[in-house]
N, CA, C and O of each residue as an XYZ file, in Angstrom:
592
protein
N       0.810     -1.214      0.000
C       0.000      0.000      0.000
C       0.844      1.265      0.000
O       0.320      2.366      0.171
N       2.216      1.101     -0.202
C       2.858      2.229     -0.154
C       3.824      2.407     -1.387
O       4.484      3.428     -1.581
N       3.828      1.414     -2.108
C       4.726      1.225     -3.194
C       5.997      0.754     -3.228
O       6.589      1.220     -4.202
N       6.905     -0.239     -2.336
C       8.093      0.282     -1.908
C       8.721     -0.426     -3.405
O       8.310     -1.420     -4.004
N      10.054      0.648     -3.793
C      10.559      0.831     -4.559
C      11.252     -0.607     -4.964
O      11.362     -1.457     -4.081
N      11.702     -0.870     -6.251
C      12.481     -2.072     -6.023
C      13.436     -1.141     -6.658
O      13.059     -0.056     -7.101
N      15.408     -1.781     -6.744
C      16.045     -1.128     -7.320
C      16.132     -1.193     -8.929
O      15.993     -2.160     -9.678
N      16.317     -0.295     -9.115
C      16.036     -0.702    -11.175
C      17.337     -0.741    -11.736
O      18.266      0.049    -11.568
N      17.259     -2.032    -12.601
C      18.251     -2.091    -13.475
C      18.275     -2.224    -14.926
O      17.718     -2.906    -15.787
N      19.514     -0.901    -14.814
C      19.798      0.280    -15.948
C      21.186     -0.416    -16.481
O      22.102      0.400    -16.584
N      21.569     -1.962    -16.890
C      22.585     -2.302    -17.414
C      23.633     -2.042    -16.620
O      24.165     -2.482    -15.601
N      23.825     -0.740    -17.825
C      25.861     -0.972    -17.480
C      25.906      0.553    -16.236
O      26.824      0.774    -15.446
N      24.582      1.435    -16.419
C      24.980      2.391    -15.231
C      24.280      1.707    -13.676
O      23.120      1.373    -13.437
N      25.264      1.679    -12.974
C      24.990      0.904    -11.594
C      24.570      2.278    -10.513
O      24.159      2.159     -9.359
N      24.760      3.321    -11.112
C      24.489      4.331    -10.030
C      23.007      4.837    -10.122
O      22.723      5.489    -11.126
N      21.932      4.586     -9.092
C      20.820      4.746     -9.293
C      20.021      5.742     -8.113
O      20.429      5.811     -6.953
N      19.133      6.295     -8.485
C      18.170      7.439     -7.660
C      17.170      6.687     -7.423
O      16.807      5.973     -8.358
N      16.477      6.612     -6.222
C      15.637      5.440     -6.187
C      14.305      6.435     -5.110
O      14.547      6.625     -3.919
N      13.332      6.826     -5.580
C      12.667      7.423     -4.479
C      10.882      6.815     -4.232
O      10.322      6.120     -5.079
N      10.242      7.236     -2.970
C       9.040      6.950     -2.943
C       8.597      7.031     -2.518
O       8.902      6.400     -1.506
N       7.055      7.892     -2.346
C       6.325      8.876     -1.654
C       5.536      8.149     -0.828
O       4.734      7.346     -1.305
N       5.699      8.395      0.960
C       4.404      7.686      1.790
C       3.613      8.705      2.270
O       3.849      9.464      3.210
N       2.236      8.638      1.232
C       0.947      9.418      1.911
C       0.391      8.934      2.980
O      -0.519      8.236      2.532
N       0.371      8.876      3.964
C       0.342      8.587      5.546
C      -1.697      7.935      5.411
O      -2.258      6.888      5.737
N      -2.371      9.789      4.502
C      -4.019      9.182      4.663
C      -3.910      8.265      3.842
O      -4.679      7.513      4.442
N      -3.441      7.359      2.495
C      -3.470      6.511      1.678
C      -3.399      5.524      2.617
O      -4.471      5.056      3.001
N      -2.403      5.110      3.065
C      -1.153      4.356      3.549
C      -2.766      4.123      4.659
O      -3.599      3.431      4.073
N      -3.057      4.432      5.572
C      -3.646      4.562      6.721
C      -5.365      3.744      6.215
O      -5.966      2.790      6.709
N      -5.747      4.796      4.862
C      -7.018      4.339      4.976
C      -6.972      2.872      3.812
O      -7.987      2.184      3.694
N      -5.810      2.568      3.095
C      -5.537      1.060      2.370
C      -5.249      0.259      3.667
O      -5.743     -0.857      3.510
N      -4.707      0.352      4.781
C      -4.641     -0.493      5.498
C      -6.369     -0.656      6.225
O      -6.732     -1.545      6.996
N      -6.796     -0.071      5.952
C      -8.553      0.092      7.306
C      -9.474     -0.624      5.992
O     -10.161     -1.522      6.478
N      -9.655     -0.529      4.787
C      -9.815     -0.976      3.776
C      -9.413     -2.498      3.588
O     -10.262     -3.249      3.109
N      -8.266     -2.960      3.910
C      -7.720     -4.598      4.025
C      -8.494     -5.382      5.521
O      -8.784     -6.579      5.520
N      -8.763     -4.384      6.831
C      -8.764     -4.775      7.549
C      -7.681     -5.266      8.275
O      -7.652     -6.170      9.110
N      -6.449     -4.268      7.676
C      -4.873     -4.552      8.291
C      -5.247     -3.901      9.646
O      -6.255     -3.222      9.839
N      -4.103     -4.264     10.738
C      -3.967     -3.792     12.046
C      -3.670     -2.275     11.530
O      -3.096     -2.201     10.444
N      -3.982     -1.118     12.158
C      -3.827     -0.199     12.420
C      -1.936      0.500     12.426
O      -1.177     -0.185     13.112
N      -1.545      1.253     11.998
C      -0.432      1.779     12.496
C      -0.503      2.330     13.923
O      -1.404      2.927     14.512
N       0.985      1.864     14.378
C       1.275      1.948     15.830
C       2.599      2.702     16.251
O       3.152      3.179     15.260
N       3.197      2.920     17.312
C       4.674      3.126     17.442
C       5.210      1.800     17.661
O       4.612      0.927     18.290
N       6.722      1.624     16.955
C       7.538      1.196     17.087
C       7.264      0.468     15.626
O       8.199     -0.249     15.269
N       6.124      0.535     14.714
C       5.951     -0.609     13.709
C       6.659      0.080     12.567
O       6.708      1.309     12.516
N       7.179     -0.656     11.697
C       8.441     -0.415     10.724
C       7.498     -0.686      9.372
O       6.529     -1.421      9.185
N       8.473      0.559      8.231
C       7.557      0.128      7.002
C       8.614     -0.192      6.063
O       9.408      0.750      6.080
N       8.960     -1.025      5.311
C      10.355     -0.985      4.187
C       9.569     -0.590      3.166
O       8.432     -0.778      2.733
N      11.037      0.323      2.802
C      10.165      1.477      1.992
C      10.899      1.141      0.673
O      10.193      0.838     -0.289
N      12.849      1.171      0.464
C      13.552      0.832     -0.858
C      14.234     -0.132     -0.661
O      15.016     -0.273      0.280
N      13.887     -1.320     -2.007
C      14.792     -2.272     -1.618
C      15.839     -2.267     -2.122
O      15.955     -1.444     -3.030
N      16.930     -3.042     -1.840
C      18.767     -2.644     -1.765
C      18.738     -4.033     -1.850
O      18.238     -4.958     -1.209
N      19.618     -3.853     -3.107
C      20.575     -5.784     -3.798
C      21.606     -5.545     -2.496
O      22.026     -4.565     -1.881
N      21.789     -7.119     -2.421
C      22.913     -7.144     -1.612
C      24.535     -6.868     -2.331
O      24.907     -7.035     -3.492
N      25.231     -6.416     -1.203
C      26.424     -5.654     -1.174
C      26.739     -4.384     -2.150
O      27.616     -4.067     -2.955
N      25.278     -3.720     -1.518
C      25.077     -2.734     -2.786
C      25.954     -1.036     -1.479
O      26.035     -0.994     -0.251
N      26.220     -0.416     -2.107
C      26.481      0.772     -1.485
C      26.022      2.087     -1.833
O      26.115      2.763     -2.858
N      25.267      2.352     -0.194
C      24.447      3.591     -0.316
C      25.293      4.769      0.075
O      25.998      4.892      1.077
N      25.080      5.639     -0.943
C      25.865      7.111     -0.999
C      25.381      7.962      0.599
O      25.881      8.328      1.663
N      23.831      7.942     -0.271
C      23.256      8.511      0.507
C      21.755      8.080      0.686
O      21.200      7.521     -0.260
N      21.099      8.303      1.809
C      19.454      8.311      1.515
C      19.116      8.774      3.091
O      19.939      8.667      4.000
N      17.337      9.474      3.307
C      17.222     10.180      3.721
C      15.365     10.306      3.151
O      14.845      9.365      2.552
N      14.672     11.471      3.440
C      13.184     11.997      3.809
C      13.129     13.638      3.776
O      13.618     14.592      4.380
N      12.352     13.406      2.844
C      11.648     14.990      3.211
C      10.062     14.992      3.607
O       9.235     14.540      2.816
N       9.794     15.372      4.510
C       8.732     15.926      5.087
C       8.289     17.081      3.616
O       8.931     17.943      3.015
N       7.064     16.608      3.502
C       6.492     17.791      2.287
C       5.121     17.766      2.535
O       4.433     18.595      1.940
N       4.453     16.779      3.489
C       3.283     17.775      3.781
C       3.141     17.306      5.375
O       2.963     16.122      5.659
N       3.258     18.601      6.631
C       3.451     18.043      7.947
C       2.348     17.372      8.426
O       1.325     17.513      7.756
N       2.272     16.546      9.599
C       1.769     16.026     10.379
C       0.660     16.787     11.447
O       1.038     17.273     12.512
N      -0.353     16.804     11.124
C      -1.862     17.908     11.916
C      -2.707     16.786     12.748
O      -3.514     17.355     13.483
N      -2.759     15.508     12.845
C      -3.022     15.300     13.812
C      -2.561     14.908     14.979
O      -2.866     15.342     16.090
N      -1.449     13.663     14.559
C      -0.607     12.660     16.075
C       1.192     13.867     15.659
O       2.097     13.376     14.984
N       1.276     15.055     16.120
C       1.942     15.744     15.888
C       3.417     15.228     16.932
O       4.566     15.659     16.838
N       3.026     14.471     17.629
C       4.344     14.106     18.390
C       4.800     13.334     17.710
O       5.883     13.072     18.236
N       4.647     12.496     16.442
C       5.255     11.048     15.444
C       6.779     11.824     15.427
O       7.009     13.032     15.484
N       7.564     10.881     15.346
C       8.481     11.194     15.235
C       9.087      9.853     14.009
O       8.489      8.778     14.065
N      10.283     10.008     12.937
C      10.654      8.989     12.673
C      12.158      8.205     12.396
O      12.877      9.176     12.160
N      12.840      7.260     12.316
C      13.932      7.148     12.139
C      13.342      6.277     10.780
O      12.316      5.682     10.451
N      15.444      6.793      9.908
C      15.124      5.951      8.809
C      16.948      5.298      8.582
O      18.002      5.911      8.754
N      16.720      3.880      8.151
C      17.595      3.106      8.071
C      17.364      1.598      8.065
O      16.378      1.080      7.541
N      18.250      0.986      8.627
C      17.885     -0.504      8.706
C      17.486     -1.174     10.086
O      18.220     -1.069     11.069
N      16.292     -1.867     10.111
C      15.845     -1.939     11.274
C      16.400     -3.378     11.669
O      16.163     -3.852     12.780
N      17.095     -4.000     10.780
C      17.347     -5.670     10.452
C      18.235     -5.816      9.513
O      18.509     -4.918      8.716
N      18.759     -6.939      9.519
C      19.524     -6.961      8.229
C      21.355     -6.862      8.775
O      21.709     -7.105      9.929
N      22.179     -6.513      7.800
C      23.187     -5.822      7.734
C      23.334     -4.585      7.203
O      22.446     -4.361      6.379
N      24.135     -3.650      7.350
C      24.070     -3.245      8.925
C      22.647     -2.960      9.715
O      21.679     -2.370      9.236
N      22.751     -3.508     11.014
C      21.747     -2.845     11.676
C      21.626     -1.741     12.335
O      21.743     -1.798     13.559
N      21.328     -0.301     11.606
C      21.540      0.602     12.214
C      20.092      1.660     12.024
O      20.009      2.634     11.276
N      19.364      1.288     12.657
C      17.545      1.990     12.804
C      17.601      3.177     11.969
O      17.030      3.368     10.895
N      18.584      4.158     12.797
C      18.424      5.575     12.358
C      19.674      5.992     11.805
O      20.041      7.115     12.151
N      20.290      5.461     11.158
C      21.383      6.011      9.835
C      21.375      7.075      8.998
O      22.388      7.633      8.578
N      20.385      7.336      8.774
C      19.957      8.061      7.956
C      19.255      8.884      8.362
O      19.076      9.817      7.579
N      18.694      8.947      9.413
C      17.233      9.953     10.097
C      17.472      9.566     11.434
O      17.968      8.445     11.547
N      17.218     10.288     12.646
C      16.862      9.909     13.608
C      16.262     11.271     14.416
O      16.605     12.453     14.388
N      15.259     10.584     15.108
C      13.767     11.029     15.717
C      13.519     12.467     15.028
O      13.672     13.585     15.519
N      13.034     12.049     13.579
C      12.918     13.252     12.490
C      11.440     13.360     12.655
O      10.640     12.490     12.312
N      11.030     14.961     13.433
C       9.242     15.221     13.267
C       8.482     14.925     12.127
O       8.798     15.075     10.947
N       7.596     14.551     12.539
C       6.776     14.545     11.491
C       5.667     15.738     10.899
O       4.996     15.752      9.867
N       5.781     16.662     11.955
C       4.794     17.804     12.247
C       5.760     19.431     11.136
O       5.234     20.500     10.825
N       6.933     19.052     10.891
C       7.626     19.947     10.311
C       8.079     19.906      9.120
O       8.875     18.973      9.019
N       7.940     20.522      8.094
C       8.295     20.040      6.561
C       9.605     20.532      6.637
O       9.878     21.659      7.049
N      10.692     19.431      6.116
C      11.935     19.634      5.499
C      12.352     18.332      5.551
O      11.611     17.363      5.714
N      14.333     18.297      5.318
C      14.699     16.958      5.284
C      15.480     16.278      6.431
O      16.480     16.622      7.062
N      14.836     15.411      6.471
C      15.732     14.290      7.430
C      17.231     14.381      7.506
O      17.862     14.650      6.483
N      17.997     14.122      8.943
C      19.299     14.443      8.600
C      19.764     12.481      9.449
O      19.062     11.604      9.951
N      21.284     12.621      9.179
C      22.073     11.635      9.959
C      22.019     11.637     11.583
O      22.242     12.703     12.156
N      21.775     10.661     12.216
C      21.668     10.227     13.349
C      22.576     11.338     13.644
O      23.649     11.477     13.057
N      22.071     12.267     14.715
C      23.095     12.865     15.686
C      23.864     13.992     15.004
O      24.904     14.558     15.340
N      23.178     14.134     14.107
C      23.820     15.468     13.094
C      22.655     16.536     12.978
O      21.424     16.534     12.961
N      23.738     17.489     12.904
C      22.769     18.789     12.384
C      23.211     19.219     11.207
O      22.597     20.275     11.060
N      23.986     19.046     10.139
C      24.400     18.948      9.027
C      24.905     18.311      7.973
O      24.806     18.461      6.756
N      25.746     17.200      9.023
C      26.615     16.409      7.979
C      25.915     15.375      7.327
O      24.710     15.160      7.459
N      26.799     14.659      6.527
C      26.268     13.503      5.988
C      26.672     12.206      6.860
O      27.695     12.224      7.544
N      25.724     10.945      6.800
C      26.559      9.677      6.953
C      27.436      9.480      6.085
O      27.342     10.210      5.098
N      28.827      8.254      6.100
C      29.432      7.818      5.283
C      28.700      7.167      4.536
O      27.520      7.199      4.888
N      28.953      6.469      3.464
C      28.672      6.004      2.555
C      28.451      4.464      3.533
O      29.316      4.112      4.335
N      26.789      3.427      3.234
C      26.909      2.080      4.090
C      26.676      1.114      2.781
O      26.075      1.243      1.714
N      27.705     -0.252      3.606
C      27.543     -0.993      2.727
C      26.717     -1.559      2.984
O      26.388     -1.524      4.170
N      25.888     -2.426      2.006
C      24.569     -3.824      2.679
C      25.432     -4.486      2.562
O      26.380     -4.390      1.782
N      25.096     -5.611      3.699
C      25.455     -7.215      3.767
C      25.769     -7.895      2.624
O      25.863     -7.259      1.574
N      26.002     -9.432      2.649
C      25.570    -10.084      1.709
C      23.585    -10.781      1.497
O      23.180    -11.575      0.648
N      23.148    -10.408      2.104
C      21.935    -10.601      1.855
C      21.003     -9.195      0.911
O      21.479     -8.061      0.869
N      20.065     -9.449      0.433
C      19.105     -8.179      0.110
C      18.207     -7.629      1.686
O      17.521     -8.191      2.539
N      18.683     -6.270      1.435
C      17.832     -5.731      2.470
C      17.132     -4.647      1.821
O      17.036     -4.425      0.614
N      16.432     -3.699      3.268
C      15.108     -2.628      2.678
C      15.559     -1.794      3.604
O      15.879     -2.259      4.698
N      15.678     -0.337      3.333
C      15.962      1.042      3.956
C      14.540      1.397      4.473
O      13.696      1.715      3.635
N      14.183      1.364      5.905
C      13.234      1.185      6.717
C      12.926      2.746      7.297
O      13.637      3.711      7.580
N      11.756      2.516      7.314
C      10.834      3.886      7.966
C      10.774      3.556      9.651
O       9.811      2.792      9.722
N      11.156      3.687     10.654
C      10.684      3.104     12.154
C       9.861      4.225     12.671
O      10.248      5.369     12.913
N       8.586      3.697     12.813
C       7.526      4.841     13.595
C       7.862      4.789     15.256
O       7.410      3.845     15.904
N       8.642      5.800     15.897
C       8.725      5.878     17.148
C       8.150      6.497     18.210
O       8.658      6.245     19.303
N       7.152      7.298     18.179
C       6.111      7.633     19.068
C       4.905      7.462     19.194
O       4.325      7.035     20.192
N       4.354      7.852     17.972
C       2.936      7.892     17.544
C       2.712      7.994     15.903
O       3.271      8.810     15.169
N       1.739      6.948     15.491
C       1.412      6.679     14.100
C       1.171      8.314     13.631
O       0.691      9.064     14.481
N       1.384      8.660     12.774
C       1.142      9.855     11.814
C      -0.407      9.007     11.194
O      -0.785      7.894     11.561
N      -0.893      9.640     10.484
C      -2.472      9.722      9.948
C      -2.676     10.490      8.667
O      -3.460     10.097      7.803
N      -1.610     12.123      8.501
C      -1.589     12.584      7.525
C      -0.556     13.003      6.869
O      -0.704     13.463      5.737
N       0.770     12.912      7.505
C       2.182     13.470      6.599
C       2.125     12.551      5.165
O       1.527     11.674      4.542
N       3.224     13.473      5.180
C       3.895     12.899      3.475
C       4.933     12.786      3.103
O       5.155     13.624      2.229
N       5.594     12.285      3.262
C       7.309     11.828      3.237
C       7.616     11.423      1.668
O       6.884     10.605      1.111
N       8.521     11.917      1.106
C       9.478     11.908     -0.067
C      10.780     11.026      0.304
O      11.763     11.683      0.648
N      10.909      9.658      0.278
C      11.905      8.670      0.871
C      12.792      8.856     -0.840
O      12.348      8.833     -1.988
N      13.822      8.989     -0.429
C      15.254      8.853     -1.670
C      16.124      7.702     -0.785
O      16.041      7.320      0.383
N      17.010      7.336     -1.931
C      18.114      6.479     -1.629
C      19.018      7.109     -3.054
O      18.506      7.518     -4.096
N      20.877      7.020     -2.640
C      21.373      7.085     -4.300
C      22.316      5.819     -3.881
O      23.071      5.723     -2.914
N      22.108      5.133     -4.637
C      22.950      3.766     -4.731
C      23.557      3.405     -5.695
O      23.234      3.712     -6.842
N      25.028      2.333     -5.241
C      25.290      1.953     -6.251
C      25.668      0.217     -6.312
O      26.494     -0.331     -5.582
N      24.928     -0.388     -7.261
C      24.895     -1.693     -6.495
C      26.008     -2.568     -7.854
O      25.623     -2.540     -9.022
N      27.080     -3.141     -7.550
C      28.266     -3.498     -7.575
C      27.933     -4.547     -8.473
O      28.691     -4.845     -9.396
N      26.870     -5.123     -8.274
C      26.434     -6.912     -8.365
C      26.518     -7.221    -10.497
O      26.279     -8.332    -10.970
């Protein structure tokens, strides 16, 4: 119900932009529609999937339309599982109530290094940590480059 991206392959260029938009009311009222459980805190969404031993430049969230009702949501983005396991790599406890972009765990500017995936395929993960959002809109990117 959210689309998550698969990585596309473009032959001989391995360097790829990979993005994909979670409308929170979509996302919210396709799950009430299935009769899926409800969004909660702590429940994880994989959003882009990543070939294994692929290497991410960069990836990250923009907030582009804020959060008006559960305004305390907060989110991390990274790997919640997998190799590496690192939740908030990429984002950590990024509002949901404020439009702009997600930064690196513990940064106010910089970038992460560049992470490698495992040898397995993994998914660059959304972790809902306070309270389910209902109406944001998140712009999820990844730029990868997968080796394989």
């Amino acid at each position: 119900n959210k689309g998550t991206a698969d990585y596309p392959a473009y032959g001989g260029n391995r360097i790829s932009y990979i993005e994909v938009e979670l409308d929170f009311t979509k996302i919210v009222a396709d799950r009430s529609a299935a009769s899926a459980t409800a969004l909660a805190a702590t429940d994880t969404l994989q959003v882009i999937q990543i070939p294994a031993n692929s290497v991410i430049l960069h990836a990250g969230f923009e907030v582009t339309t804020a959060e008006t009702t559960n305004t305390t949501a907060t989110f991390d983005f990274g790997f919640t599982g997998g190799s590496p396991a690192a939740a908030n790599v990429f984002g950590n406890d990024i509002a949901s109530n404020a439009l702009g972009w997600s930064l690196a765990a513990g940064a106010s500017t910089a970038l992460p290094n560049p992470v490698i995936v495992g040898t397995s395929d993994d998914t660059i993960d959304l972790l809902i940590n306070t309270a389910a959002p209902t109406d944001a809109v998140l712009r999820c990117f990844a730029f990868v480059i997968n080796p394989n």
